[in-house]
C-alpha positions as CSV (number, residue, x, y, z in Angstrom):
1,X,0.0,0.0,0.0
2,X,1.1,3.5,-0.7
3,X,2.0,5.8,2.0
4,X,2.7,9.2,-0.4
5,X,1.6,10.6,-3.6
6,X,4.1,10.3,-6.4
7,X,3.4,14.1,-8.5
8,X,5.2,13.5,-11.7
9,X,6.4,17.1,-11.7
10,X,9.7,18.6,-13.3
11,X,11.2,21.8,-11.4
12,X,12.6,24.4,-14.5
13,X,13.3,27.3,-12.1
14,X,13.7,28.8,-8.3
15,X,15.3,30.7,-6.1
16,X,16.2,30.6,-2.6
17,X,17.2,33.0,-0.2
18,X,18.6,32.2,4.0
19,X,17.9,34.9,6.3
20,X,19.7,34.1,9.7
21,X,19.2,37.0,11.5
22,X,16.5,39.8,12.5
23,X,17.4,42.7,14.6
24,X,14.6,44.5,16.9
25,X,11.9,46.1,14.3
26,X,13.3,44.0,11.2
27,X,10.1,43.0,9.4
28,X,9.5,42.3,6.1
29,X,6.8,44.2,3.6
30,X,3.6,43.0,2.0
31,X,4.5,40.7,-0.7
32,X,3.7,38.2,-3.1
33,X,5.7,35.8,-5.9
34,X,3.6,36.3,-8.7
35,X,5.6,34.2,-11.4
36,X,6.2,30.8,-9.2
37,X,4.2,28.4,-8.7
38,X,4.9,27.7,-5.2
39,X,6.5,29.9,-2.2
40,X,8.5,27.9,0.9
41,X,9.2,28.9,4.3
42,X,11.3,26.5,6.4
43,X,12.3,27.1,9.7
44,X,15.9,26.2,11.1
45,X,16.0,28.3,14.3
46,X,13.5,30.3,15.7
47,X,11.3,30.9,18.6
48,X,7.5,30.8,18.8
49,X,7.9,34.2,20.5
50,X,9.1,35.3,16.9
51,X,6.5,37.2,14.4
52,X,4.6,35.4,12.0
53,X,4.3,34.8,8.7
54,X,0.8,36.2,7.6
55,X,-1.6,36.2,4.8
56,X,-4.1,38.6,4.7
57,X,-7.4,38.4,3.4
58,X,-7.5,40.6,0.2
59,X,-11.3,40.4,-0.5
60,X,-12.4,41.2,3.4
61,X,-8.8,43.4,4.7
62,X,-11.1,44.1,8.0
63,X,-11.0,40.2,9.1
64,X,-7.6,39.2,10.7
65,X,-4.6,37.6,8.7
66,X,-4.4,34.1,8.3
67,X,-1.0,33.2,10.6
68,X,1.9,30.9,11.0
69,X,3.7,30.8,13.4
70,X,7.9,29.8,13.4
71,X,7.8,26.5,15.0
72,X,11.8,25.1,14.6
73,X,11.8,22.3,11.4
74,X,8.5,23.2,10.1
75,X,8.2,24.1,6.4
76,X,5.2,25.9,4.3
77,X,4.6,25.4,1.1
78,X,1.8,28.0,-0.5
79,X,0.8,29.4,-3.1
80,X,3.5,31.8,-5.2
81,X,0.7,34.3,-5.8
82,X,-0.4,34.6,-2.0
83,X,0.1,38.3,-0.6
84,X,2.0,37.7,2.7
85,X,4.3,39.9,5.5
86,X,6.5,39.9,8.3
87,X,5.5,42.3,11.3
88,X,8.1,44.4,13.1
89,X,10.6,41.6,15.2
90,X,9.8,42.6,18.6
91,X,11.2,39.6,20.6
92,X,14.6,39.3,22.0
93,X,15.3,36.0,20.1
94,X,17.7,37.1,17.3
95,X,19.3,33.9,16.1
96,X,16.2,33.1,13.5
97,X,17.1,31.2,10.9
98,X,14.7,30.7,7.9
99,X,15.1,29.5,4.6
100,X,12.5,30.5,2.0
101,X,12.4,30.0,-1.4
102,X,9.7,30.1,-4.7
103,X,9.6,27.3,-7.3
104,X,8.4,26.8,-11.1
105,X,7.2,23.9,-12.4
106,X,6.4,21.9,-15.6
107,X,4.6,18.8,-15.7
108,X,4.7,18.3,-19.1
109,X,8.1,16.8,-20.9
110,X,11.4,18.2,-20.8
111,X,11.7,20.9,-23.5
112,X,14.2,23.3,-22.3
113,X,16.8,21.4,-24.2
114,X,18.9,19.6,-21.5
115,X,19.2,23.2,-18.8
């Protein structure tokens, strides 16, 4: 019996980016990936004291974000296209380590000639 779901995908472009540190007030701006296909966030150090990562609601701005919050080996995987922040670093735990990243993908057969 299978225990996970084989996706047949082929990745033809990403980026990645480690942040390993946030000073008092740090945050990071409204947002999205428009582009890629999928955004990451994994977490290799961090506090659940940290900020979180939030997506607001776009159609209803008056209802509260949708949050995550940093919890040490998670990783999220969302939608490229979702607006999202960081609010203003306001704990004292400044050894946060987080790798994000966006990805592209094509399902279809290889055509971009070996790259």
């Amino acid at each position: 019996q299978k225990t996970a779901y084989e996706i047949p995908l082929r990745l033809v472009g990403s980026e990645m980016c480690i942040r390993d540190r946030y000073g008092l007030g740090d945050y990071t701006e409204s947002h999205d990936h428009r582009g890629f296909d999928w955004s990451f966030v994994w977490y290799l150090d961090a506090s659940i004291h940290c900020p979180p990562l939030c997506f607001p609601d776009i159609k209803h701005p008056w209802l509260p974000p949708h949050v995550i919050y940093p919890k040490v080996g998670n990783l999220h995987v969302f939608n490229g296209g979702l607006v999202h922040y960081v609010p203003p670093h306001t704990c004292n735990y400044l050894d946060r380590i987080v790798v994000s990243g966006n990805l592209i993908h094509n399902e279809g057969e290889s055509n971009d000639n070996g790259r």
